[in-house]
N, CA, C and O atoms as a GROMACS GRO file, in nm:
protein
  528
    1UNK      N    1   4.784   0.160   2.765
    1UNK     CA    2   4.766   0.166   2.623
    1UNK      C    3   4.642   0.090   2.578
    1UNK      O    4   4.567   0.141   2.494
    2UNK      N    5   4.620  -0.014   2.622
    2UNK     CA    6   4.522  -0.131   2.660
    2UNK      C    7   4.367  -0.046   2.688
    2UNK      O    8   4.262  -0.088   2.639
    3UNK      N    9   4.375   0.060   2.761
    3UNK     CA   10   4.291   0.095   2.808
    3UNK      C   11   4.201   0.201   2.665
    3UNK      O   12   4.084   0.200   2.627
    4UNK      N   13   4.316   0.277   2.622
    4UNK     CA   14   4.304   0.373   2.582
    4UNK      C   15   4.234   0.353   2.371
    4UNK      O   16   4.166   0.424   2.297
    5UNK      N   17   4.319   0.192   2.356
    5UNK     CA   18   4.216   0.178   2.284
    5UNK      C   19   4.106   0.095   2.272
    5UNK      O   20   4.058   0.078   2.161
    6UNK      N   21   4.060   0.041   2.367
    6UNK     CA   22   3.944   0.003   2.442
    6UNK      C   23   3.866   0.156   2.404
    6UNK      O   24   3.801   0.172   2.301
    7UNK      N   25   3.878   0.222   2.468
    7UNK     CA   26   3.795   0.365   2.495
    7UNK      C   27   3.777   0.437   2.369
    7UNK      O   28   3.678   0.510   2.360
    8UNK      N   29   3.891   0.422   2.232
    8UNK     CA   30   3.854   0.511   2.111
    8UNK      C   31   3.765   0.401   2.070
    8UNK      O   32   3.667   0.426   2.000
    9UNK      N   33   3.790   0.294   2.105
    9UNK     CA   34   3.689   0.161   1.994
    9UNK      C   35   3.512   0.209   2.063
    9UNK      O   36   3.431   0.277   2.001
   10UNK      N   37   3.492   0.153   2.192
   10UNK     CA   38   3.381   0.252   2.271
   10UNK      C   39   3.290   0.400   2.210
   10UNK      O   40   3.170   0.409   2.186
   11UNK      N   41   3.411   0.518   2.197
   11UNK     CA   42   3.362   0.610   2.121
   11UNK      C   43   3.333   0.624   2.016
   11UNK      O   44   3.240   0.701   1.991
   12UNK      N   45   3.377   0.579   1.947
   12UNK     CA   46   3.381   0.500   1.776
   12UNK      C   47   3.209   0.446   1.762
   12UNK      O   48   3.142   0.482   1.665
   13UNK      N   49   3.159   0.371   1.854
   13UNK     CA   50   3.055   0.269   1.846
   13UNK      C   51   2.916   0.342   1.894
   13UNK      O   52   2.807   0.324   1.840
   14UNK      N   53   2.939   0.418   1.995
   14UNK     CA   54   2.867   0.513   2.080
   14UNK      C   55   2.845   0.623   1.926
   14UNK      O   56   2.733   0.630   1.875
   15UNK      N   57   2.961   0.700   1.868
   15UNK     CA   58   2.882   0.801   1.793
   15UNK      C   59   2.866   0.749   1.609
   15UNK      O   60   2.836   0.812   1.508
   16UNK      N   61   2.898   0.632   1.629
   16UNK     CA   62   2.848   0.604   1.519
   16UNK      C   63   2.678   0.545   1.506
   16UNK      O   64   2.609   0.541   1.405
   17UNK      N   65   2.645   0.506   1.636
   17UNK     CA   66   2.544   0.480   1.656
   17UNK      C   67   2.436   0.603   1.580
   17UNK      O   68   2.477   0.720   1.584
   18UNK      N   69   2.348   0.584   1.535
   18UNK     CA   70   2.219   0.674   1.458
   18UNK      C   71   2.143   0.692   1.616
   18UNK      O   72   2.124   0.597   1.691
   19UNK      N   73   2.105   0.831   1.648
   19UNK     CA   74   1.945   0.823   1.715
   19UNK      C   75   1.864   0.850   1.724
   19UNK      O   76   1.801   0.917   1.806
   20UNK      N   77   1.829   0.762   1.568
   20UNK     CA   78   1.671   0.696   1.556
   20UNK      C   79   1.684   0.537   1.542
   20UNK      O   80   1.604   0.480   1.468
   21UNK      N   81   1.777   0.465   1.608
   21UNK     CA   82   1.813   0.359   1.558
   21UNK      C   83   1.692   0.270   1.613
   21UNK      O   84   1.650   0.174   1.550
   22UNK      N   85   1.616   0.325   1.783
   22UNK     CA   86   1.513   0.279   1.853
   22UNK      C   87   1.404   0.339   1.811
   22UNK      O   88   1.318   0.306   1.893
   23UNK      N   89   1.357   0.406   1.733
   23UNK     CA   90   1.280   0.517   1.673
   23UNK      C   91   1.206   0.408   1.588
   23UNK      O   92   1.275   0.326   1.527
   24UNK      N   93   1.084   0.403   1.581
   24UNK     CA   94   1.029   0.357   1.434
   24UNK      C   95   0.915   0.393   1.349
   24UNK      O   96   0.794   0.378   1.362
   25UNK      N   97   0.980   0.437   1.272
   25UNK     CA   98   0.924   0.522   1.175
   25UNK      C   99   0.864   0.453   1.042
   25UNK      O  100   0.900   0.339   1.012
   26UNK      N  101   0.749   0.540   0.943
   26UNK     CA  102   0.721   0.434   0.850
   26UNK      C  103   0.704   0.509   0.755
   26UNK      O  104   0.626   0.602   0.735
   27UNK      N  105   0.825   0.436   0.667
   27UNK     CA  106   0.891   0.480   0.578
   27UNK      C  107   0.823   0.403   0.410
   27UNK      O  108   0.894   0.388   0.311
   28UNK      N  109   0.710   0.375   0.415
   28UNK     CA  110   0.618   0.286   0.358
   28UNK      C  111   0.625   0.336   0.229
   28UNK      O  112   0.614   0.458   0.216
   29UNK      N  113   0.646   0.247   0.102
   29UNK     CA  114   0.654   0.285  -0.036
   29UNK      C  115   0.499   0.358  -0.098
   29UNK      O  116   0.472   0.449  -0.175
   30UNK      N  117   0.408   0.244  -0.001
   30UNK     CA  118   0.286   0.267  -0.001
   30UNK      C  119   0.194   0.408   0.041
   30UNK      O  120   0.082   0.444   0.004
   31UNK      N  121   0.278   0.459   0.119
   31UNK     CA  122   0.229   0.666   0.167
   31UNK      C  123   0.214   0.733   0.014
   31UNK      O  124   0.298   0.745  -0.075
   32UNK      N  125   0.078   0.769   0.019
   32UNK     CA  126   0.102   0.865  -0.095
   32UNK      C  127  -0.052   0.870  -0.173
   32UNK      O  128  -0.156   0.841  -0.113
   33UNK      N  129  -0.050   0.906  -0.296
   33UNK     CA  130  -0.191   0.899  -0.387
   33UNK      C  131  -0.163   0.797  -0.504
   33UNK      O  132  -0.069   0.779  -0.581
   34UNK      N  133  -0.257   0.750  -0.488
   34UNK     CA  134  -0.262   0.630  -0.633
   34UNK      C  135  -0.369   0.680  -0.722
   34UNK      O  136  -0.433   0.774  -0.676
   35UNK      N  137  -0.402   0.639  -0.837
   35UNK     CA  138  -0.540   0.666  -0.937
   35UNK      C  139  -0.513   0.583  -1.048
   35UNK      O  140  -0.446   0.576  -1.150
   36UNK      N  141  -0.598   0.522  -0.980
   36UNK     CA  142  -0.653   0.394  -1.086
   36UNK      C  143  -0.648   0.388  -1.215
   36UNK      O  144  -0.682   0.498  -1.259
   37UNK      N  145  -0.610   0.285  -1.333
   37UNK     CA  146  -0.533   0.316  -1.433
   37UNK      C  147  -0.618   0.215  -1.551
   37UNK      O  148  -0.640   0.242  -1.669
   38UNK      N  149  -0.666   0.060  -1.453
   38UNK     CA  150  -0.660  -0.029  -1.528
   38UNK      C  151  -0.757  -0.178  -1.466
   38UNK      O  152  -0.721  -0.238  -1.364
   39UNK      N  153  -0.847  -0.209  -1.526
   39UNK     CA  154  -0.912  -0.334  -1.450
   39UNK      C  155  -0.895  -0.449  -1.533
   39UNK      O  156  -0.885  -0.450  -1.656
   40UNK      N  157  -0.891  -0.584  -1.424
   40UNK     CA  158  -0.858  -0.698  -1.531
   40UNK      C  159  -1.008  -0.820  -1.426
   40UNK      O  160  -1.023  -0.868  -1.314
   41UNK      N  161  -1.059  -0.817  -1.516
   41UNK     CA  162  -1.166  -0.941  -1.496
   41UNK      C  163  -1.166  -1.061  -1.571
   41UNK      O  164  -1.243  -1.080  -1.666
   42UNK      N  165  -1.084  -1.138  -1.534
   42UNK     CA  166  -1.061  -1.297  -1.568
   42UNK      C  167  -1.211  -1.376  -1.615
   42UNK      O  168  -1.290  -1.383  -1.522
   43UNK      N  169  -1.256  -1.432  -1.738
   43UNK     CA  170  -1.338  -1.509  -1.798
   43UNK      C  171  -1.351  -1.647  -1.696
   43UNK      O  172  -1.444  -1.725  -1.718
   44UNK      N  173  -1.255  -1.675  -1.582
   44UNK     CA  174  -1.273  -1.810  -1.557
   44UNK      C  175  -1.130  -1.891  -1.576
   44UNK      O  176  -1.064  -1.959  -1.498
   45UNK      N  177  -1.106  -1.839  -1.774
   45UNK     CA  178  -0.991  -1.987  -1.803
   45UNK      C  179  -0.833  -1.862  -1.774
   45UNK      O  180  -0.722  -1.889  -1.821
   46UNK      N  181  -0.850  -1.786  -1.724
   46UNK     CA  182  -0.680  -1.705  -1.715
   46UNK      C  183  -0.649  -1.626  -1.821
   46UNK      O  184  -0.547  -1.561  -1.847
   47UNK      N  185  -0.751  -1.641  -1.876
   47UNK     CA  186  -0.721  -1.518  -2.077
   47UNK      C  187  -0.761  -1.405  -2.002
   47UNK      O  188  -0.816  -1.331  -2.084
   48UNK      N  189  -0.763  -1.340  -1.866
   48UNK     CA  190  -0.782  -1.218  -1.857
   48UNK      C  191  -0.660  -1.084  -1.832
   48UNK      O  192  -0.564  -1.089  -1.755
   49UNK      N  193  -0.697  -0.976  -1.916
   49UNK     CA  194  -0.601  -0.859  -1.900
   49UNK      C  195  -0.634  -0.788  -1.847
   49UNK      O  196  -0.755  -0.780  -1.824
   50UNK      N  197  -0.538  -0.690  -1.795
   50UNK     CA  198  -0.570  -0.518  -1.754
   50UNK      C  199  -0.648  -0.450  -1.886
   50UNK      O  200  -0.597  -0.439  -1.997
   51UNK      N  201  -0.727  -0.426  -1.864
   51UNK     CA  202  -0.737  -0.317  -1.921
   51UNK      C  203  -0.789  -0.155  -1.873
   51UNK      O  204  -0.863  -0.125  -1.780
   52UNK      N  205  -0.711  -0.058  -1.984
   52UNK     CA  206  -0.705   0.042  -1.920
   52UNK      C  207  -0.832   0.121  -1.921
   52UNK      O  208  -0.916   0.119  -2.011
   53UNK      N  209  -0.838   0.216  -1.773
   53UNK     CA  210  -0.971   0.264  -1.802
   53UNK      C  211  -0.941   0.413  -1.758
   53UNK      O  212  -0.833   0.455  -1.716
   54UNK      N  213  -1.087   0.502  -1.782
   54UNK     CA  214  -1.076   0.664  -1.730
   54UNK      C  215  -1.126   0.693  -1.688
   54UNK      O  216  -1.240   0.718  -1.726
   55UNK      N  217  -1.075   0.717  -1.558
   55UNK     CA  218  -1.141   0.734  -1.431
   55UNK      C  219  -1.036   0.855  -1.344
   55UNK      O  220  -0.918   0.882  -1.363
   56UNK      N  221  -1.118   0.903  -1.260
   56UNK     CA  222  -1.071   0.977  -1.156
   56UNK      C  223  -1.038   0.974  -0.990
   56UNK      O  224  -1.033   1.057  -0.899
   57UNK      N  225  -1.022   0.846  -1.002
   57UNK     CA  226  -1.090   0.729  -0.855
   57UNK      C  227  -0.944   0.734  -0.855
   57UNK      O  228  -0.869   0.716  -0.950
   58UNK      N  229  -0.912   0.765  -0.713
   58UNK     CA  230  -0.811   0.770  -0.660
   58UNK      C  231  -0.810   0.750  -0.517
   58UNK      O  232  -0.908   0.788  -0.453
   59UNK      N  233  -0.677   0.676  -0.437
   59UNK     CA  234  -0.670   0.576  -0.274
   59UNK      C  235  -0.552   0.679  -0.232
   59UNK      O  236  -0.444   0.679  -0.292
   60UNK      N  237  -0.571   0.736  -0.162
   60UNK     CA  238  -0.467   0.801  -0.053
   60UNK      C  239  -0.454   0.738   0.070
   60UNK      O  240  -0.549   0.724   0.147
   61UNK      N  241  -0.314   0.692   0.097
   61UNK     CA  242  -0.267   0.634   0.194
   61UNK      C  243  -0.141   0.692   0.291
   61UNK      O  244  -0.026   0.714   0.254
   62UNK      N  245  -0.202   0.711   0.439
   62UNK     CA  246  -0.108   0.813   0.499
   62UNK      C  247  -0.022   0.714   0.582
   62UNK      O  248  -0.052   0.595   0.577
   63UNK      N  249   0.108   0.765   0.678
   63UNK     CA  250   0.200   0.705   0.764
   63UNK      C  251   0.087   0.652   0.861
   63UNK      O  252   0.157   0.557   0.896
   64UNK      N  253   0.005   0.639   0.913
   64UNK     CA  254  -0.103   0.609   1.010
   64UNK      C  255  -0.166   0.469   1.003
   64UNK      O  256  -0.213   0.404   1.097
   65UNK      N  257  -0.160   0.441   0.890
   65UNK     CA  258  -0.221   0.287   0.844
   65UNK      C  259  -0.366   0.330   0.808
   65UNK      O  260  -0.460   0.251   0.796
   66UNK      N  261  -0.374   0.464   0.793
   66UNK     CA  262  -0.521   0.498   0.703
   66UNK      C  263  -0.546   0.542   0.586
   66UNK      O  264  -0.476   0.638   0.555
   67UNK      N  265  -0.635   0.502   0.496
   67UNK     CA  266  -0.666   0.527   0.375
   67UNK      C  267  -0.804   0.629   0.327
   67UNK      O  268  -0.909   0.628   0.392
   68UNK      N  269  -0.789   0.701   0.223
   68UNK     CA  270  -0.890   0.762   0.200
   68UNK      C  271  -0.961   0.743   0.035
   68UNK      O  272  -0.885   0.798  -0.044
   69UNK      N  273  -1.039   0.704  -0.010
   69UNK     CA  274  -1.064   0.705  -0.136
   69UNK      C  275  -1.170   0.781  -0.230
   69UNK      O  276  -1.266   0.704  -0.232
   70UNK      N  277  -1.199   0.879  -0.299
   70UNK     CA  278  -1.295   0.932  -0.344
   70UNK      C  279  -1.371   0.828  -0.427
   70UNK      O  280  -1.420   0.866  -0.534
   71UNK      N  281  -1.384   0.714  -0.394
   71UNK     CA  282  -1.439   0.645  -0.449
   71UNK      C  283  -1.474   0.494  -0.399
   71UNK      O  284  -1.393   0.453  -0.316
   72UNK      N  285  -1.559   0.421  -0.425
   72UNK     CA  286  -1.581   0.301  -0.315
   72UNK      C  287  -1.464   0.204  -0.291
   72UNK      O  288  -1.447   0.130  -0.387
   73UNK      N  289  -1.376   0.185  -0.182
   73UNK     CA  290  -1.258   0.047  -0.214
   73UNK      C  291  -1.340  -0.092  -0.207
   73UNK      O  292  -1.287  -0.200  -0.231
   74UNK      N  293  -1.419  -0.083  -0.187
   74UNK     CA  294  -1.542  -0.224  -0.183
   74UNK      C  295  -1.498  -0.293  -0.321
   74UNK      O  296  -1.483  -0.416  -0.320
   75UNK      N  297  -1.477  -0.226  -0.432
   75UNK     CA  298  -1.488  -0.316  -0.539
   75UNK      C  299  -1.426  -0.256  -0.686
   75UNK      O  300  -1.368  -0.149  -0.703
   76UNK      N  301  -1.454  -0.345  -0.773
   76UNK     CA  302  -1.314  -0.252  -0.912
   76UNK      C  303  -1.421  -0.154  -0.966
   76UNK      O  304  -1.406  -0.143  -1.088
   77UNK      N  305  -1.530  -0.073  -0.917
   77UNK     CA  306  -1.616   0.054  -0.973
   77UNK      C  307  -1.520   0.162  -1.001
   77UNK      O  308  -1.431   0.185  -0.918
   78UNK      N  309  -1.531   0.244  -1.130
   78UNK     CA  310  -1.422   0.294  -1.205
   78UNK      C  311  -1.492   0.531  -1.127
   78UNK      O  312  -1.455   0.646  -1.146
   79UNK      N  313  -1.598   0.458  -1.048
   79UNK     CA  314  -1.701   0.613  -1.015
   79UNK      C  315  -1.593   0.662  -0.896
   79UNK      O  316  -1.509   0.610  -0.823
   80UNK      N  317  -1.632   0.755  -0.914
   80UNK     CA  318  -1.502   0.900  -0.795
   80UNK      C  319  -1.594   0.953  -0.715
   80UNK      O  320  -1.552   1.044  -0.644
   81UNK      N  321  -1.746   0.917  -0.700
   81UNK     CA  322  -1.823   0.979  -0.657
   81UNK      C  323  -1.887   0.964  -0.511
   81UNK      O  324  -1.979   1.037  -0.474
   82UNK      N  325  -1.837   0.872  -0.438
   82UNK     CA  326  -1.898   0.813  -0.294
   82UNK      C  327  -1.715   0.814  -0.236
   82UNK      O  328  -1.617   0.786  -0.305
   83UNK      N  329  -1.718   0.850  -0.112
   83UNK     CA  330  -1.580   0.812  -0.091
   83UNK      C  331  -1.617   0.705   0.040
   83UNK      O  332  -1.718   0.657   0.091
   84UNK      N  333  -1.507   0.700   0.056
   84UNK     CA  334  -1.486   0.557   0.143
   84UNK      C  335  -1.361   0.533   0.201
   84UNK      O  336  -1.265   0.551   0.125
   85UNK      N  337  -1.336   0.498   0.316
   85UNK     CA  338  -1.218   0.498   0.445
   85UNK      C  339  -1.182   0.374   0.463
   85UNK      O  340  -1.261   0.284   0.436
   86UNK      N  341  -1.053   0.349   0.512
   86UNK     CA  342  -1.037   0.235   0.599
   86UNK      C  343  -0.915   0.208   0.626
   86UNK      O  344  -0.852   0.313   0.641
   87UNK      N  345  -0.851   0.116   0.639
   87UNK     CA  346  -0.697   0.087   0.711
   87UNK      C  347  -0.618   0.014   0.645
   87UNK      O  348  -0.678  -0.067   0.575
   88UNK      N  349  -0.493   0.008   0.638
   88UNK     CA  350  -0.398  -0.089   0.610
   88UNK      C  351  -0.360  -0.184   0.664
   88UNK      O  352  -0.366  -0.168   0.786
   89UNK      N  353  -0.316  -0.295   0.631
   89UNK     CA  354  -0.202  -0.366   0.738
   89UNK      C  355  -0.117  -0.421   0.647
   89UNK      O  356  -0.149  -0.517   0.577
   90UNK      N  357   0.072  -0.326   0.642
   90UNK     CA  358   0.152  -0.365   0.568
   90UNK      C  359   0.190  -0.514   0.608
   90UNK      O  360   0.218  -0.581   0.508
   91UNK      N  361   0.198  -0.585   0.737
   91UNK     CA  362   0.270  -0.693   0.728
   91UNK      C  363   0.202  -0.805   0.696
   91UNK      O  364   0.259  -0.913   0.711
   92UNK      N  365   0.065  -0.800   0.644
   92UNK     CA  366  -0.011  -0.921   0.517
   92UNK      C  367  -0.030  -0.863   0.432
   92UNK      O  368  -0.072  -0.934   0.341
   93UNK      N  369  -0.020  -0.742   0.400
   93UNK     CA  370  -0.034  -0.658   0.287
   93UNK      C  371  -0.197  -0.643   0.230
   93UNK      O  372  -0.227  -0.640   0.111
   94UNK      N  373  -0.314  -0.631   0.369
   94UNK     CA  374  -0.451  -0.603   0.326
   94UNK      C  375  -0.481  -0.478   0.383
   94UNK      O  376  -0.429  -0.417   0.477
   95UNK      N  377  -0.597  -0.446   0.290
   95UNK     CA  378  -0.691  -0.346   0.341
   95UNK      C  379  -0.838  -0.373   0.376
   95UNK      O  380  -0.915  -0.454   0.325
   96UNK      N  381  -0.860  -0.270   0.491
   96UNK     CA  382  -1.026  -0.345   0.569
   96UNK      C  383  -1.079  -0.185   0.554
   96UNK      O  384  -1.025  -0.076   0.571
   97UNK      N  385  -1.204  -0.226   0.514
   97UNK     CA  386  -1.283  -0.130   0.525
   97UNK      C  387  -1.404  -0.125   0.590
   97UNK      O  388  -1.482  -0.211   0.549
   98UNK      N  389  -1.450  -0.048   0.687
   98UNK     CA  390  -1.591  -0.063   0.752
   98UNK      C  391  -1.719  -0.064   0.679
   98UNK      O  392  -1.828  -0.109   0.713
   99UNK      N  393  -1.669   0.015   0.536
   99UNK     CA  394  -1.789   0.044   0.405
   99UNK      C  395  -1.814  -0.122   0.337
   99UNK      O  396  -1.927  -0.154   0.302
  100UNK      N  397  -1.704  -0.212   0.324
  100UNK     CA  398  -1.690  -0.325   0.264
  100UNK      C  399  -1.702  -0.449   0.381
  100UNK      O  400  -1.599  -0.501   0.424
  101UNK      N  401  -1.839  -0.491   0.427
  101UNK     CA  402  -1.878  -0.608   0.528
  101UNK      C  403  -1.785  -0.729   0.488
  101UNK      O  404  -1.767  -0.783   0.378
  102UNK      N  405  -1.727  -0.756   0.623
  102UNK     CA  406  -1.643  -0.886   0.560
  102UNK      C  407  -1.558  -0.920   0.479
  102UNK      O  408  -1.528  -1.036   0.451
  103UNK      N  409  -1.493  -0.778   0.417
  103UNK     CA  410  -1.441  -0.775   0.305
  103UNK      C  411  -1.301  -0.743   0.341
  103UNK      O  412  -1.281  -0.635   0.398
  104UNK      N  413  -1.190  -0.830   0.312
  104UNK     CA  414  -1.073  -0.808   0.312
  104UNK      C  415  -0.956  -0.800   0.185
  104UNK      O  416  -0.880  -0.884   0.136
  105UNK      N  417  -0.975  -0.688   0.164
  105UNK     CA  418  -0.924  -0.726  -0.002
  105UNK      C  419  -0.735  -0.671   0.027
  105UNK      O  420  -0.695  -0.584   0.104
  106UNK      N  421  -0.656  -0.761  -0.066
  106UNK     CA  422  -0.543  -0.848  -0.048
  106UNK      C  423  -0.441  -0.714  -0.138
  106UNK      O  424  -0.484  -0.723  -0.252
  107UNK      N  425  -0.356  -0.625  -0.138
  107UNK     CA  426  -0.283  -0.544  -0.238
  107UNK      C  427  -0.144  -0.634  -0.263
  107UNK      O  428  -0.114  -0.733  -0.196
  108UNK      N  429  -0.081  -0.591  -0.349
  108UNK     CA  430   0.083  -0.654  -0.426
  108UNK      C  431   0.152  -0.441  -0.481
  108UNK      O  432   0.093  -0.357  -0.550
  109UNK      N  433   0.270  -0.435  -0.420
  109UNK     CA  434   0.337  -0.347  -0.452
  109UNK      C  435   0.438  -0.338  -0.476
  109UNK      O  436   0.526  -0.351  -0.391
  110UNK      N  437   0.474  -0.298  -0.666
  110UNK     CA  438   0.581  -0.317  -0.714
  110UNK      C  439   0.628  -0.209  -0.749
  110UNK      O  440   0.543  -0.148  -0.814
  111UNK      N  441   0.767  -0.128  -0.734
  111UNK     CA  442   0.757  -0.012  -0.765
  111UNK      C  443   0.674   0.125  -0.742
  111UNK      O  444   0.659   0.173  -0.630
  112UNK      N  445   0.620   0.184  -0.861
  112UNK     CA  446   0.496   0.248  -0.872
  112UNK      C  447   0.389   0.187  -0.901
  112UNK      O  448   0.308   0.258  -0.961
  113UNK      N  449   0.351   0.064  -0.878
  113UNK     CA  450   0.242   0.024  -0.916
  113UNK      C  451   0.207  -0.061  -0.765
  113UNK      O  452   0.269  -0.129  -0.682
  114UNK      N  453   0.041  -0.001  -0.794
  114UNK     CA  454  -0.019  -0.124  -0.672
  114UNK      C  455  -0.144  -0.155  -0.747
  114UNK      O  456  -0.213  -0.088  -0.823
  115UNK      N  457  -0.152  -0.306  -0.692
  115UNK     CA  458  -0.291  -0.377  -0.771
  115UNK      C  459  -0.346  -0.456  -0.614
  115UNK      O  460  -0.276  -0.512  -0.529
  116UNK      N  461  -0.499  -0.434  -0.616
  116UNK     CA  462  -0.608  -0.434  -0.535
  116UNK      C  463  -0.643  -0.588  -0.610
  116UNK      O  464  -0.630  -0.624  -0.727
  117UNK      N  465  -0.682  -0.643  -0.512
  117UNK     CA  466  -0.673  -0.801  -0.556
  117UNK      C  467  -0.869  -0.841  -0.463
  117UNK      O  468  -0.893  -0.891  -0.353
  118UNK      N  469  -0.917  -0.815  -0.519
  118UNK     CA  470  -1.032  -0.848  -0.466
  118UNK      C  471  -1.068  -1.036  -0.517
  118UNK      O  472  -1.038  -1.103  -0.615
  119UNK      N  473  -1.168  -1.071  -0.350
  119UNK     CA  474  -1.215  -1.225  -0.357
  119UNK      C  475  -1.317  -1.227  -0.404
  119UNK      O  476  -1.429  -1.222  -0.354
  120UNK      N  477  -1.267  -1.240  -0.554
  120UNK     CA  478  -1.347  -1.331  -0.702
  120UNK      C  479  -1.290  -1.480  -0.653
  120UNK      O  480  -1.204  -1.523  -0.576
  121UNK      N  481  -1.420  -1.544  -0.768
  121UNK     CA  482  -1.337  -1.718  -0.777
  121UNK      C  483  -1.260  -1.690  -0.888
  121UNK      O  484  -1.158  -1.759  -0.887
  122UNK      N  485  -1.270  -1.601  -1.003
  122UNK     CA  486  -1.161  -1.540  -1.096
  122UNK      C  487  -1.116  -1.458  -1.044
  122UNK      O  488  -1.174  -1.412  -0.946
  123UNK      N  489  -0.980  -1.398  -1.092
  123UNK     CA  490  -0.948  -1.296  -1.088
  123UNK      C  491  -1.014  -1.179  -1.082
  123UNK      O  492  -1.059  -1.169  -1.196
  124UNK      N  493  -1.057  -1.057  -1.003
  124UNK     CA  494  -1.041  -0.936  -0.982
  124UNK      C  495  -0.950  -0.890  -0.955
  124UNK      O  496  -0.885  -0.951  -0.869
  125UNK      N  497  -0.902  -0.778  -1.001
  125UNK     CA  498  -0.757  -0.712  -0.987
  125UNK      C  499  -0.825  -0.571  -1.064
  125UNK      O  500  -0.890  -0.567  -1.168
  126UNK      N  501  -0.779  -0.435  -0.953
  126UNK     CA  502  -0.759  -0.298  -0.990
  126UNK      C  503  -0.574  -0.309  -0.997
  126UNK      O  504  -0.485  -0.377  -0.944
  127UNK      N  505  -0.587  -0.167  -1.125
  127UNK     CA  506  -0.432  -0.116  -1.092
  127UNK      C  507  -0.407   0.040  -1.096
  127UNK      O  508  -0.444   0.116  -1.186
  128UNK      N  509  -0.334   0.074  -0.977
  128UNK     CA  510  -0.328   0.195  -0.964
  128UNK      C  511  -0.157   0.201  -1.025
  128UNK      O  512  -0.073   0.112  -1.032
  129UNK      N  513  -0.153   0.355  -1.064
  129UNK     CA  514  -0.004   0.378  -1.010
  129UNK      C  515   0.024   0.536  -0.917
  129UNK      O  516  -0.050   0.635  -0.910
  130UNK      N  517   0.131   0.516  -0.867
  130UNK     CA  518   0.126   0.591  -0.783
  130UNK      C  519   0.185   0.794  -0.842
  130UNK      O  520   0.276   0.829  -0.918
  131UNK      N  521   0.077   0.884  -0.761
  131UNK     CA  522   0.057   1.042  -0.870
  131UNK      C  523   0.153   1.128  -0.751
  131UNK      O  524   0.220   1.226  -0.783
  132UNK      N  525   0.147   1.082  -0.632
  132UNK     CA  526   0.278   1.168  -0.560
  132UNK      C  527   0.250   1.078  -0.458
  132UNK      O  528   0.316   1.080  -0.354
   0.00000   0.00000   0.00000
């Protein structure tokens, strides 16, 4: 009897098991198209806001850890007109670009919204939200 439910507990565990449980997949909030919405350039004392702008500059980001942008990620330029490549890395949450020397600029993702955190001694900050 001993044995027998030993063996349903076993089968129980075996097909409840998922298999993709060893599988890893990336399931990243971050996959998708963003277009830029909004720039905030800080004066220095912290009185700085978003403000919104109109633009067509948009960051596509695939399962791969690569990005595509019709527009420069080097910096908060609002132009759609030069594009520009480069990579992710979700577990510090930066992006590197080969177009941007030395340049490691820092993202925050809340929801539908991601903001591009570029190294000002003020604040630079883009904000996208996300279009699919």
């Amino acid at each position: 009897m001993k044995k027998s439910i030993y063996l349903l507990i076993l089968l129980g565990v075996l097909f409840s098991c998922n298999k993709n449980d060893n599988e890893t997949t990336n399931n990243s909030a971050l996959v998708g198209s963003w277009k830029l919405i909004a720039i905030l350039s800080d004066p220095g004392n912290g009185s700085g806001i978003f403000n919104p702008v109109i633009s067509n500059k948009t960051i596509v980001f695939d399962n791969n850890g690569n990005l595509s942008s019709n527009g420069t990620i080097c910096d908060m330029s609002t132009d759609s007109n030069t594009s520009s490549t480069g990579n992710y890395i979700e577990t510090n949450t930066s992006i590197i670009s080969s177009s941007c020397q030395n340049l490691t600029i820092k993202y925050e993702l809340s929801g539908n919204t991601l903001i591009l955190n570029y190294p000002c001694i003020e604040p630079c900050k883009a904000k996208y939200i996300k279009i699919n």
